[in-house]
LUMRO-914736 format. One line per field, with one value per residue: chain; z, y, x of N, C-alpha, C, O in turn. Coordinates in steps of 0.05 Angstrom, whole numbers. Layout:
<pts>
cadena <- [A|...];
n.c3 <- [Z|...];
n.c2 <- [Y|...];
n.c1 <- [X|...];
ca.c3 <- [Z|...];
ca.c2 <- [Y|...];
ca.c1 <- [X|...];
c.c3 <- [Z|...];
c.c2 <- [Y|...];
c.c1 <- [X|...];
o.c3 <- [Z|...];
o.c2 <- [Y|...];
o.c1 <- [X|...];
</pts>
This chain:
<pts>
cadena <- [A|A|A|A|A|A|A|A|A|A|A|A|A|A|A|A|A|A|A|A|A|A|A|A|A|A|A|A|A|A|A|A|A|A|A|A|A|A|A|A|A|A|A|A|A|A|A|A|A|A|A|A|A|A|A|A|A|A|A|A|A|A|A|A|A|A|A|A|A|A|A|A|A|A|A|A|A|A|A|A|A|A|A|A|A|A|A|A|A|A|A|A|A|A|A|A|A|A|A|A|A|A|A|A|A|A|A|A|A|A|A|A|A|A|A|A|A|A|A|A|A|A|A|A|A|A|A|A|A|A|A|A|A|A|A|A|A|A|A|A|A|A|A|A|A|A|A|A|A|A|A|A|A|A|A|A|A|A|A|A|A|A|A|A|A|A|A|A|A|A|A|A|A|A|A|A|A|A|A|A|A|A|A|A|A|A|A|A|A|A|A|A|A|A|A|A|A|A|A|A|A|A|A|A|A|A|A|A|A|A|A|A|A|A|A|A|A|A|A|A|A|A|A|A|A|A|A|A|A|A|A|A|A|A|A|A|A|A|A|A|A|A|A|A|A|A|A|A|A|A|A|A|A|A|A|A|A|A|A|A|A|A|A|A|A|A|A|A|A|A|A|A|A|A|A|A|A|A|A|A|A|A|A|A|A|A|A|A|A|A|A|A|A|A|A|A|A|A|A|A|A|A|A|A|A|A|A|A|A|A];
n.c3 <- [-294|-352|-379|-428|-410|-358|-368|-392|-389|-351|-322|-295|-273|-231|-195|-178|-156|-109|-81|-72|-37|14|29|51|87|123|146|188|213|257|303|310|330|385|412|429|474|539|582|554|550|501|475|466|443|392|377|373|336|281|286|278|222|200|197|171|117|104|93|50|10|19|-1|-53|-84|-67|-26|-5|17|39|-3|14|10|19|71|116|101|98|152|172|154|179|231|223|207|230|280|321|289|305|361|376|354|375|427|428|421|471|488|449|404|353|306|305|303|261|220|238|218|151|140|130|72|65|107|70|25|49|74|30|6|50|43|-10|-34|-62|-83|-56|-70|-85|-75|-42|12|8|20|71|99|110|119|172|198|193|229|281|279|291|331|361|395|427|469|489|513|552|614|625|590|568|567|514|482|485|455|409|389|397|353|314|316|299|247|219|227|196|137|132|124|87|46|39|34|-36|-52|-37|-77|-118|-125|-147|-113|-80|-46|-18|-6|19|64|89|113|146|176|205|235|260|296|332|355|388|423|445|467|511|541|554|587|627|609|630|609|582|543|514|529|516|468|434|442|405|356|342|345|301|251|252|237|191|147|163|170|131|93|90|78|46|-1|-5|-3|-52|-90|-75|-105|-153|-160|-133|-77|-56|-88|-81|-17|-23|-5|38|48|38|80|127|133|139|182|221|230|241|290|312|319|346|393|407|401|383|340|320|295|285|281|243|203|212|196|135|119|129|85|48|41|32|-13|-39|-42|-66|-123|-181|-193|-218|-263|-276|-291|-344|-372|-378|-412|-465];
n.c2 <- [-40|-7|62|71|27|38|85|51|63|16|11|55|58|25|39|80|50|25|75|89|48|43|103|108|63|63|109|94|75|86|108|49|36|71|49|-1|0|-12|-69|-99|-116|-67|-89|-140|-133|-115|-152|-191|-172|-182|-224|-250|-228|-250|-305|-309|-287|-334|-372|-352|-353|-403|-422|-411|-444|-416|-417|-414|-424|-375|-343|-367|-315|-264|-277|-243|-196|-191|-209|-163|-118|-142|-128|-63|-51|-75|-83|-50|2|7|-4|47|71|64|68|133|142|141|200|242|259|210|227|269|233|208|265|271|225|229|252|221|220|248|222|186|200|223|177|138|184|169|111|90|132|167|225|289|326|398|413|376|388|437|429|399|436|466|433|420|471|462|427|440|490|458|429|463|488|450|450|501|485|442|414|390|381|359|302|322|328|279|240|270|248|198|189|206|167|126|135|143|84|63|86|62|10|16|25|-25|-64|-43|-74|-119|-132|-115|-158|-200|-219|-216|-179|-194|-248|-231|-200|-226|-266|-226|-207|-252|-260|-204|-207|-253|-242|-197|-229|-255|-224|-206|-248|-258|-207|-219|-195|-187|-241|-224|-220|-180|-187|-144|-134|-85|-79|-133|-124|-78|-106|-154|-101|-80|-121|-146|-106|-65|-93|-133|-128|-70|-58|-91|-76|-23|-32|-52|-9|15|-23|-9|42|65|81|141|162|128|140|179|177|175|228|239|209|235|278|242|207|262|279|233|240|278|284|233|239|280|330|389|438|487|554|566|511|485|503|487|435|447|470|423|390|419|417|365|362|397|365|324|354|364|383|464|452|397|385|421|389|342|357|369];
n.c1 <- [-73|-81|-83|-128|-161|-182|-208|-251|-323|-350|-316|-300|-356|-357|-319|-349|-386|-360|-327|-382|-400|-358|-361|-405|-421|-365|-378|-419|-395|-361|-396|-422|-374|-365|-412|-393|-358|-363|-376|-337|-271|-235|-193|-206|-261|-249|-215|-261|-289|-260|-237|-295|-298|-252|-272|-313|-293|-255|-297|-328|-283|-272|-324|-323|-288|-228|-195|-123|-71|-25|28|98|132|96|73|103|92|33|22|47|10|-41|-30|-16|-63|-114|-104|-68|-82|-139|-140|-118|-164|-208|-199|-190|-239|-268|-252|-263|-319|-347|-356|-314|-263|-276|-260|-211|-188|-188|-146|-111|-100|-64|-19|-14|12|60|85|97|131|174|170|178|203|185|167|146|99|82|25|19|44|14|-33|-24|-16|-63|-101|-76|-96|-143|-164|-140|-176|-226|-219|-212|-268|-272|-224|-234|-279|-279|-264|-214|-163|-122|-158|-177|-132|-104|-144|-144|-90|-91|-123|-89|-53|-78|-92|-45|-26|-60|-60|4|-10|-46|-16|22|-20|-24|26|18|-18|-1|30|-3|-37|-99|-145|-188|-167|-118|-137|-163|-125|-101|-138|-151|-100|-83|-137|-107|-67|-90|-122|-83|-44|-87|-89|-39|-29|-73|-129|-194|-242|-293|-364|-393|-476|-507|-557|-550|-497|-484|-505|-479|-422|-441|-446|-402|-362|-388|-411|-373|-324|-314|-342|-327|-269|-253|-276|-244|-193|-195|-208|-151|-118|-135|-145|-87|-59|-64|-113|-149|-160|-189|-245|-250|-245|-303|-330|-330|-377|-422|-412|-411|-461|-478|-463|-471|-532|-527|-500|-512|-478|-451|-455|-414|-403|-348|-326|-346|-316|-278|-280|-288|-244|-206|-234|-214|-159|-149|-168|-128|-92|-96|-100|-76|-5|3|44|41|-4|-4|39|8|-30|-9];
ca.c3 <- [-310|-378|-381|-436|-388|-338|-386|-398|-374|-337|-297|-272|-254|-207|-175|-163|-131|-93|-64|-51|-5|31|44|69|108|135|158|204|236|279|319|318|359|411|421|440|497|559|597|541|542|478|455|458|426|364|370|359|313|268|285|259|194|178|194|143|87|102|89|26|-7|13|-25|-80|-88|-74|-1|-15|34|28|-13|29|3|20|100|126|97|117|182|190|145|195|259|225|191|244|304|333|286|328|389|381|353|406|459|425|414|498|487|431|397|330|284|304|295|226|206|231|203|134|133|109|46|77|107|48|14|66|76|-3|1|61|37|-45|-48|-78|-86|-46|-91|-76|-78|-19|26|17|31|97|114|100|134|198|209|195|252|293|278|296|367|390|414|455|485|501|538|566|636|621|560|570|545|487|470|491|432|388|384|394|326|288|312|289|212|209|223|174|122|127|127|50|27|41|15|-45|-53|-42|-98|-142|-126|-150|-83|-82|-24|-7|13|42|86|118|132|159|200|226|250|278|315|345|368|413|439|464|480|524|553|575|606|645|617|632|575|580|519|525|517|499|444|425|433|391|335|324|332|282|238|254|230|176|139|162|148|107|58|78|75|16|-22|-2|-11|-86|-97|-71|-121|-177|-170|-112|-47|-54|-97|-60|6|-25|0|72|47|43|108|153|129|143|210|237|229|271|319|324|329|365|412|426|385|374|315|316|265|277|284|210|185|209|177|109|119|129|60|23|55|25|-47|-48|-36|-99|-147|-190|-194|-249|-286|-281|-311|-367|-389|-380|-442|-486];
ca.c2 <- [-30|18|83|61|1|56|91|35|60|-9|16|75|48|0|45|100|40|24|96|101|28|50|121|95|43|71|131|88|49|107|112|38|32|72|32|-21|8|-18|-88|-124|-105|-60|-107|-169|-119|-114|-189|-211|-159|-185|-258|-262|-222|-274|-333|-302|-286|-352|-378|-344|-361|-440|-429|-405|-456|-400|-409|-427|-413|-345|-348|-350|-286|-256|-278|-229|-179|-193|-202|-125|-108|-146|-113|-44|-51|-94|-81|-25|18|-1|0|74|93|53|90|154|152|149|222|260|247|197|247|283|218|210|276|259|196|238|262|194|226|258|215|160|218|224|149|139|186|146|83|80|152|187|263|300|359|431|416|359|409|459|416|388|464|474|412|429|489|455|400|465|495|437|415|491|492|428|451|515|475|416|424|373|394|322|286|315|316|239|235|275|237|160|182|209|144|102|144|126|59|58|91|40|-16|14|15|-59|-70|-38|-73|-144|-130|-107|-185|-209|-223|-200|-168|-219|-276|-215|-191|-261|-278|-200|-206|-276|-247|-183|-224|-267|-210|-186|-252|-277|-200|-201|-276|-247|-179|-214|-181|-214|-250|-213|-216|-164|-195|-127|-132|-61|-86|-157|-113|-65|-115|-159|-91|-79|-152|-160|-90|-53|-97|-159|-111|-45|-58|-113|-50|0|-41|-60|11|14|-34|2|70|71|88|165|173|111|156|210|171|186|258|232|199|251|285|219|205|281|279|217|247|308|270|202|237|312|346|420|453|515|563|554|478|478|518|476|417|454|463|387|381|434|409|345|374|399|340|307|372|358|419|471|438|361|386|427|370|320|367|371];
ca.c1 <- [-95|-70|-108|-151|-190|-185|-229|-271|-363|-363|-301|-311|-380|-345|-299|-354|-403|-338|-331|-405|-401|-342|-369|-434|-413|-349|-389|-434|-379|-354|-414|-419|-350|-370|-427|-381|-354|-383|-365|-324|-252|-240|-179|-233|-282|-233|-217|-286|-288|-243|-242|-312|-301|-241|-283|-334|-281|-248|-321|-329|-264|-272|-344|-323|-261|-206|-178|-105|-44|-1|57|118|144|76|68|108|78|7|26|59|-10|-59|-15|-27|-95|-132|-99|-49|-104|-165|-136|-125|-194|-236|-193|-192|-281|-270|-247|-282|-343|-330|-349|-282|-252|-271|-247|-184|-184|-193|-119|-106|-93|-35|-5|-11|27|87|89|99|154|187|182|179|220|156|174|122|92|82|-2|12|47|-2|-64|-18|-15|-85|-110|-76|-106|-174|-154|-137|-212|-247|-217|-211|-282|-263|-209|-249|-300|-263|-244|-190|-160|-115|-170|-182|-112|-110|-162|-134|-60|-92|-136|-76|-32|-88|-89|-22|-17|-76|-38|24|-39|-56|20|23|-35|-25|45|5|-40|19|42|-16|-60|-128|-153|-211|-154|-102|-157|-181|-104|-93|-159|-146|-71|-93|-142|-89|-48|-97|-125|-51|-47|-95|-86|-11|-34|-91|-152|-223|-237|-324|-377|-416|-497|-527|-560|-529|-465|-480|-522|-452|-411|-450|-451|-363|-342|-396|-403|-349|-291|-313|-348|-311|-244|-256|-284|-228|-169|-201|-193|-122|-106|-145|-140|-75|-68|-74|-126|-168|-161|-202|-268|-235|-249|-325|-352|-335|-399|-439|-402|-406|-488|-493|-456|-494|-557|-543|-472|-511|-448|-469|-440|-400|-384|-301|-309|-349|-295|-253|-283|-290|-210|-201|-238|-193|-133|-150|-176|-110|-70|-112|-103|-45|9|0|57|44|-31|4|45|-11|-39|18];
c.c3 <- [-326|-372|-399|-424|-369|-347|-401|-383|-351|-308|-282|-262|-238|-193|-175|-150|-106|-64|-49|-29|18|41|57|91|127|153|185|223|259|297|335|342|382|424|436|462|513|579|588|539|514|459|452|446|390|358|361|331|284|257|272|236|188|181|173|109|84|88|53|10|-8|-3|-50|-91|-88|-47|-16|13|27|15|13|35|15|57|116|131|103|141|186|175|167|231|251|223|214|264|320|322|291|350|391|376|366|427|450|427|452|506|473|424|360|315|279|294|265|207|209|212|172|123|123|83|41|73|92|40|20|67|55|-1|31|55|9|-53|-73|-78|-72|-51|-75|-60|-43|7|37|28|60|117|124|124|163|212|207|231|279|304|301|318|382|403|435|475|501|522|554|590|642|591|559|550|521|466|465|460|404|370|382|363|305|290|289|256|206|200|198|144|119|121|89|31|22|30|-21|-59|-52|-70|-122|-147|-136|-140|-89|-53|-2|13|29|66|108|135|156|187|227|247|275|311|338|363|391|430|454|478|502|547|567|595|624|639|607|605|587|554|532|513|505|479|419|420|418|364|328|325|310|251|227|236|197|141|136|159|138|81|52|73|52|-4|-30|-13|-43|-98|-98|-94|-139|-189|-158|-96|-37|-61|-80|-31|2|-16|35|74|51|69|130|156|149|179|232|240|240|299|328|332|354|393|425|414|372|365|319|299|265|272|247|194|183|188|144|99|103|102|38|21|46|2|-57|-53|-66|-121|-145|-193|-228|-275|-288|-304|-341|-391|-396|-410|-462|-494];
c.c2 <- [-6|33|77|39|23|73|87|53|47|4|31|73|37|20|63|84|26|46|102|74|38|78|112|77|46|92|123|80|65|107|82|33|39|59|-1|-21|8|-43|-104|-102|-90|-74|-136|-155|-120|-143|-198|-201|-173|-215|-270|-251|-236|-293|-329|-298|-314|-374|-370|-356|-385|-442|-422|-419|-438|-392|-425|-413|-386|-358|-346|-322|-259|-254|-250|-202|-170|-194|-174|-118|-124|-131|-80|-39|-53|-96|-57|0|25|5|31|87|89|74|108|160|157|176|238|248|234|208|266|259|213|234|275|235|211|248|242|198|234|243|188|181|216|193|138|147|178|120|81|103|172|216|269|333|377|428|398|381|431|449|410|421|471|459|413|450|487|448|426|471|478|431|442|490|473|426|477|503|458|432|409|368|366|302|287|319|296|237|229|257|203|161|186|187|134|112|135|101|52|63|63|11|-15|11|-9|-66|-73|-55|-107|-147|-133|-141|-204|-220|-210|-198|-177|-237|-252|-208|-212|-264|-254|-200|-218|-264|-230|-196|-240|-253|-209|-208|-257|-249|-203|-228|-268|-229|-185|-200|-204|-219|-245|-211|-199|-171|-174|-129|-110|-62|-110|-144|-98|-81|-134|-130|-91|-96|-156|-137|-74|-62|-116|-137|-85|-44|-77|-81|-26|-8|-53|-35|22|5|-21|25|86|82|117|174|145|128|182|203|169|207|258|222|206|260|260|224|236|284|260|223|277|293|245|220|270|329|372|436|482|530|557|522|467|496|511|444|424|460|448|394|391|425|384|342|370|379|314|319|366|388|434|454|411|365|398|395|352|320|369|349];
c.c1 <- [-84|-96|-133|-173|-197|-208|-261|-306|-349|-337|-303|-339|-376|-333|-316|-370|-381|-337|-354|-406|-377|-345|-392|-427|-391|-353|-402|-423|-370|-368|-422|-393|-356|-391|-424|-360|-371|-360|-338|-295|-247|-207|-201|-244|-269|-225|-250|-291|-280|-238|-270|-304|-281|-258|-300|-318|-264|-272|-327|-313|-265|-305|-341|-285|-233|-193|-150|-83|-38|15|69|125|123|74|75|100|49|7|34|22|-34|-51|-23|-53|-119|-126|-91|-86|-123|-165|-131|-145|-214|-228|-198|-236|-286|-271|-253|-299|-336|-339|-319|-261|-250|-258|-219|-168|-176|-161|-102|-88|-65|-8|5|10|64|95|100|128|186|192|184|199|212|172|149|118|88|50|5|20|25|-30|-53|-21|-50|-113|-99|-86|-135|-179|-164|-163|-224|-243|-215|-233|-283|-252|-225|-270|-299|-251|-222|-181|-133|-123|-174|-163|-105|-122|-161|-112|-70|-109|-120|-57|-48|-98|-70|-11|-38|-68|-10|12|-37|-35|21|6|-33|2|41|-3|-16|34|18|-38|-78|-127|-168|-188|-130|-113|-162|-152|-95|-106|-146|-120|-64|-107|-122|-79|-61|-115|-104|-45|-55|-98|-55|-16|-52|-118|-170|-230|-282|-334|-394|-451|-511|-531|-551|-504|-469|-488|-498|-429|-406|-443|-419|-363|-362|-400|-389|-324|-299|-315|-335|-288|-235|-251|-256|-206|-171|-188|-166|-113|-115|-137|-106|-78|-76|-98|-160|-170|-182|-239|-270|-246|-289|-349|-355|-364|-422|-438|-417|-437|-500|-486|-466|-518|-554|-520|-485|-489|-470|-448|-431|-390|-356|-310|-324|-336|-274|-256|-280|-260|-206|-203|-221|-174|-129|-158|-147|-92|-69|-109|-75|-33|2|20|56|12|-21|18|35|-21|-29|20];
o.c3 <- [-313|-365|-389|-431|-365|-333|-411|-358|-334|-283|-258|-243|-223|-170|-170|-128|-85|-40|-27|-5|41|63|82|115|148|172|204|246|281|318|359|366|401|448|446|467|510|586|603|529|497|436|430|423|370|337|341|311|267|235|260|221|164|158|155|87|60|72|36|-7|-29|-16|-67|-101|-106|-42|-33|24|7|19|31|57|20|68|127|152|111|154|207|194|169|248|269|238|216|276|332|337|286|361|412|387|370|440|462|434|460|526|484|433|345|295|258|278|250|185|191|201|166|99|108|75|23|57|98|52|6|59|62|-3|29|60|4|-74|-92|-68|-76|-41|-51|-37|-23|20|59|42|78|140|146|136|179|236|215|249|291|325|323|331|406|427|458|495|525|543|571|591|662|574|537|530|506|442|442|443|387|346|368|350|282|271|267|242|189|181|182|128|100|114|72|9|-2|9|-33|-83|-64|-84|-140|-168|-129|-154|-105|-39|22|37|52|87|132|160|178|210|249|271|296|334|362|387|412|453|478|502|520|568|590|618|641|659|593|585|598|537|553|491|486|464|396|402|417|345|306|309|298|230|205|213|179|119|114|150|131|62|30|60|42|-15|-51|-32|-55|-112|-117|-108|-149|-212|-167|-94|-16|-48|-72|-23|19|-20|50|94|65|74|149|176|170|194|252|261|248|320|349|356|372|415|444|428|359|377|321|285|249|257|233|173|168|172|130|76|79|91|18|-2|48|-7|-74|-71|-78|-142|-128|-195|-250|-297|-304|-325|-361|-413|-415|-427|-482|-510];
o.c2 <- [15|26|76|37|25|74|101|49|60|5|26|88|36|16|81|94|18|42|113|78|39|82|112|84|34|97|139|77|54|108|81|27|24|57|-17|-41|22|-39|-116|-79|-103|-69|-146|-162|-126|-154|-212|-214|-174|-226|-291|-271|-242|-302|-346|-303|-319|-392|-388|-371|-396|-462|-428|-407|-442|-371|-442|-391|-376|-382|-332|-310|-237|-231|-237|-189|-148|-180|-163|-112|-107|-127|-69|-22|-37|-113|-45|9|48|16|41|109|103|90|114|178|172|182|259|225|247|197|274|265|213|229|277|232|203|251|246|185|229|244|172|177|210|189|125|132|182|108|63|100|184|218|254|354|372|437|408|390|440|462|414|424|480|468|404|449|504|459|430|464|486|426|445|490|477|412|475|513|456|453|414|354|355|291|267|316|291|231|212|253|186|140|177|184|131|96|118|94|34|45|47|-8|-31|1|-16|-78|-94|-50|-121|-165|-150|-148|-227|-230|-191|-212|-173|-240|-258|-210|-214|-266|-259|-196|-210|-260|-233|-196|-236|-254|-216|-201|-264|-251|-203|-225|-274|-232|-167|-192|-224|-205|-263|-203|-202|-163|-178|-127|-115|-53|-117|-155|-104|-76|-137|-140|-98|-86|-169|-146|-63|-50|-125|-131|-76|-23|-77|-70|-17|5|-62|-34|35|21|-13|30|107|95|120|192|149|126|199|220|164|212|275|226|198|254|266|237|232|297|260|215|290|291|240|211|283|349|374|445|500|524|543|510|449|504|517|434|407|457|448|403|379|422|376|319|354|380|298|306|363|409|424|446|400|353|386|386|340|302|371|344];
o.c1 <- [-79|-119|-155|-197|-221|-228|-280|-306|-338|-340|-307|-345|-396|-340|-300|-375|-391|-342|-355|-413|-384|-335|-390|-430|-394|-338|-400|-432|-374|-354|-428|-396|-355|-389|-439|-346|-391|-337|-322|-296|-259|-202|-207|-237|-282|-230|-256|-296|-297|-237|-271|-302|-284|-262|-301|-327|-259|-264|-330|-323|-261|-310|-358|-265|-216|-182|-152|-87|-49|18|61|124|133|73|57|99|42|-8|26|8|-51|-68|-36|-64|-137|-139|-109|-103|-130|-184|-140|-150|-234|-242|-219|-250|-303|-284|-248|-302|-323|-330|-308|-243|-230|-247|-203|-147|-154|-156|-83|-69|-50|10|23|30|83|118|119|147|211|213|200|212|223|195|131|127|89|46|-5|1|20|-45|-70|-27|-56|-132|-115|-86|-151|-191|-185|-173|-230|-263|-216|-228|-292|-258|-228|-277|-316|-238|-210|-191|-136|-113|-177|-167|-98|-106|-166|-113|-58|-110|-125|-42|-39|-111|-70|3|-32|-69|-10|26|-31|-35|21|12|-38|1|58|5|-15|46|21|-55|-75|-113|-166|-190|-126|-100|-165|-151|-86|-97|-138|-123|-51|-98|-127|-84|-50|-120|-108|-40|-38|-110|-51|-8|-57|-131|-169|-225|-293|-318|-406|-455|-526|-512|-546|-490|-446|-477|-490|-412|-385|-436|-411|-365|-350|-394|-385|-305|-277|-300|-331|-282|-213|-232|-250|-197|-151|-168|-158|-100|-94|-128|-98|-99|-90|-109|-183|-193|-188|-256|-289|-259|-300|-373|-369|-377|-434|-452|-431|-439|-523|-495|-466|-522|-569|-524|-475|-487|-491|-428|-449|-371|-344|-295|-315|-345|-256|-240|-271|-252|-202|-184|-215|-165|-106|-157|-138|-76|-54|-111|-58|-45|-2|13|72|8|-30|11|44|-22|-44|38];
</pts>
């Protein structure tokens, strides 16, 4: 897409109802997860997860005449992108919601921006500006903020390290998820048929996963747990990760991350209300960090803006 389409009303109307479904909806899902902790193993919990939202985008694409194989060239790649995206990623933010409350999760999640940043300049050989630095500076001392009153009140300061480290694996692998993505798209793939084969994959993974290691293969009947994981599989990744990864392709992977910077808000207000989470001046100073820390990372340097103008 040339700057002039980029330009286009109709576009940036799409990519801001983009940002507002994936903040909205991405916001809620946090609170859903932990709601799915209970009887059902939380690698099955992510398998059903997952396995229904491909059977639903598999569904879609054969109604609208556009299921078709992967390319060759392509498989491989969806497979490492359904292993980070839809699996490894999951499996650390189910365990981590065991250990903080998923409003903390989502602001971690939020550094995203970051480490799309660092990731970029590991694998493509990106340069990483003065502005990204200083937001990573900026943004750790949010991080900082925000879990000190935890560790202050935790009589096992373990756990909410545990928490901490299984939510910044699972940014990461989410991060190396949107590279690939972004790196699909650039091959011409849409996101709709990447997503179903990623899902289906992921899925797999932790089915044969969990058929090797022995764990009970339990559904959990609560209707609490069938109502979020109905909500997981059907708005949070058919429609949120459809949405997100559109953006990827549209806008790329850094500046698509900046709706990361958005659903903490959402997230951190259900978890005050539905999780009991009681606000602290440091820990909303530390969130207001996060957000700078992640401004910055988006503000271009004084000299890339000068020459922009010239």
């Amino acid at each position: 897409m040339n700057k002039d389409q980029f330009n286009r009303p109709e576009v940036s109307v799409m990519n801001a109802l983009l940002y507002l479904v994936v903040v909205l909806v991405w916001g809620t899902t946090w609170f859903a997860i932990k709601l799915q902790l209970g009887p059902s193993p939380i690698p099955l919990s992510i398998a059903w997860r997952f396995g229904l939202a491909a059977i639903v985008l598999f569904g879609l694409l054969a109604w609208r005449k556009q299921l078709r194989p992967l390319p060759r060239r392509a498989i491989g790649t969806v497979a490492i992108q359904g292993l980070c995206l839809f699996c490894i990623n999951f499996l650390c933010f189910y365990n981590a919601s065991r250990y903080i409350p998923t409003g903390f999760e989502a602001v971690v999640f939020s550094t995203s921006t970051l480490w799309n940043a660092i990731n970029a300049r590991i694998f493509m050989g990106r340069t990483i500006a003065s502005n990204v630095i200083a937001g990573a500076v900026v943004g750790l001392m949010g991080l900082v903020a925000l879990f000190s009153p935890e560790f202050a009140t935790s009589h096992d300061h373990s756990t909410t390290a545990s928490g901490l480290l299984l939510a910044l694996g699972g940014t990461l692998c989410f991060s190396v998820g949107n590279l690939l993505s972004a790196r699909l798209q650039a091959q011409g793939l849409k996101p709709v048929q990447t997503n179903a084969w990623a899902m289906l994959f992921g899925a797999l993974v932790l089915l044969t996963g969990s058929v090797l290691t022995g764990v009970p293969f339990v559904l959990d009947a609560r209707p609490v747990y069938l109502g979020a994981l109905l909500w997981l599989a059907i708005p949070g990744s058919v429609i949120g990760f459809t949405a997100y990864l559109m953006l990827v392709g549209r806008l790329g992977a850094e500046k698509a991350a900046y709706c990361t910077v958005l659903f903490p808000l959402v997230a951190l207000n259900i978890s005050a209300v539905m999780e009991g989470y009681h606000w602290t001046p440091v820990a909303i100073a530390g969130v207001m960090l996060v957000m700078l820390g992640n401004w910055l990372v988006f503000r271009k340097p004084r000299a890339s803006r000068q020459l922009a103008t010239t």
